[in-house]
N, C-alpha and C positions, 0 to 999 in steps of 0.2 A: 629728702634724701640727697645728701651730695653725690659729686660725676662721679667721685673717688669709691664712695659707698655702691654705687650701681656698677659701676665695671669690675667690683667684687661678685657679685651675683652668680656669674656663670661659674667662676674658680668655688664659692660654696657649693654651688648646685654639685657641680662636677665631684668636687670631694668629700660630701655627704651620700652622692650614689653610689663611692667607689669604698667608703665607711660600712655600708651596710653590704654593699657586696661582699668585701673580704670578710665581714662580723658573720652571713652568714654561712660565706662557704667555711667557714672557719668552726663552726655550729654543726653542718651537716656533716663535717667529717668526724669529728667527735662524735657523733651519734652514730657513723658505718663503725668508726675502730670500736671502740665501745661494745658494738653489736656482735664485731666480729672475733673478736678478745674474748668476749663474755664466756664465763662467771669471771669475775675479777678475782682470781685469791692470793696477789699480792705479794707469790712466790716468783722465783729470778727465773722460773721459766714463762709466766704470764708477762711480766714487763720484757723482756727478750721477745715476746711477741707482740707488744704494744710498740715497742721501737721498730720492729721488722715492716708492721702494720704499715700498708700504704696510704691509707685515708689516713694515718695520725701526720702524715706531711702534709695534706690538704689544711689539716687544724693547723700546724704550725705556720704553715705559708697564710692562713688567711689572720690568725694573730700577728704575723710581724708587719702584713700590711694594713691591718686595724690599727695595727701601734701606730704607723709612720706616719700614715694618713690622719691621724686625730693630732697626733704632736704639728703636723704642720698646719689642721686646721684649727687648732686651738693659737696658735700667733697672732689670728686674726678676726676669727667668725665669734660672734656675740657668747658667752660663756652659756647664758640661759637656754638659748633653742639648739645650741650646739650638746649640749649633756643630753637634752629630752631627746634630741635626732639621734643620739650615739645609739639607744637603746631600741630604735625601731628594728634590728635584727631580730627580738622577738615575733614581730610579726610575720617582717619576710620568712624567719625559719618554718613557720605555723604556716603560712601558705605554702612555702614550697612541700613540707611533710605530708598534710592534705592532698595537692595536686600531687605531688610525682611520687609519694609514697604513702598512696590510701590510706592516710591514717584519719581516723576520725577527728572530726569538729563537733564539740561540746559549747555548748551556751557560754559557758563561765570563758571560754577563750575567746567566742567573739567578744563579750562584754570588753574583757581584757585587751583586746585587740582596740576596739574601737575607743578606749578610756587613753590609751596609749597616744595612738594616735591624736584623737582631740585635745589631749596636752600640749603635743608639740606644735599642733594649730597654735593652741592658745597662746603659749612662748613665742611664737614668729611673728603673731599680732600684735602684743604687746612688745617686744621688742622693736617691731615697726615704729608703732607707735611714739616710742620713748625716742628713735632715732627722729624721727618730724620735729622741727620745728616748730612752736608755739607760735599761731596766728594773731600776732595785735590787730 
């Protein structure tokens, strides 16, 4: 790994935690307006309450900083473990609704959870790996 490659590390770290932060808070509030909205029937008094909706500005604020935050880590950070890491707000959402909002854990979400996860191992590895230098 080059100096140049290593003193990137902390700026991915940083903008991969700030990726799935905004991806999830952007998730949970979609899931309160949603809830609080609900039944959706699509008439100009339900989206007048979908716009009113305070949690629909949490969605919007955590999409414009999932947007800004992936455009500028996409200038730089490896395409392969950068797609797999975009997608880990699946998981954070699925913790966070579990612990702070009792919702049940099903087998099939851990499986999901941890297949998730062990991809984007695998991506980080191998892209590791591709960035090393071949040892004559």
């Amino acid at each position: 790994m080059s100096a140049g490659q290593a003193s990137m590390r902390p700026f991915y770290l940083i903008g991969f935690l700030l990726l799935v932060a905004f991806d999830t808070a952007a998730q949970i509030g979609f899931k309160f307006a949603a809830t609080n909205t609900s039944p959706a029937t699509f008439s100009p008094e339900w989206i007048f309450s979908v716009i009113c909706e305070k949690w629909s500005y949490l969605s919007l604020a955590g999409y414009l900083g999932a947007f800004i935050t992936w455009m500028t880590l996409l200038k730089t950070a490896p395409i392969g473990p950068a797609f797999a890491a975009s997608h880990l707000e699946v998981v954070t959402v699925l913790i966070v609704c579990v612990t702070w909002l009792h919702e049940k854990l099903t087998l099939p979400q851990i499986i999901g959870s941890l297949l998730i996860v062990g991809g984007i191992i695998l991506f980080a590895v191998a892209e590791a790996e591709i960035e090393e230098p071949a040892h004559v």
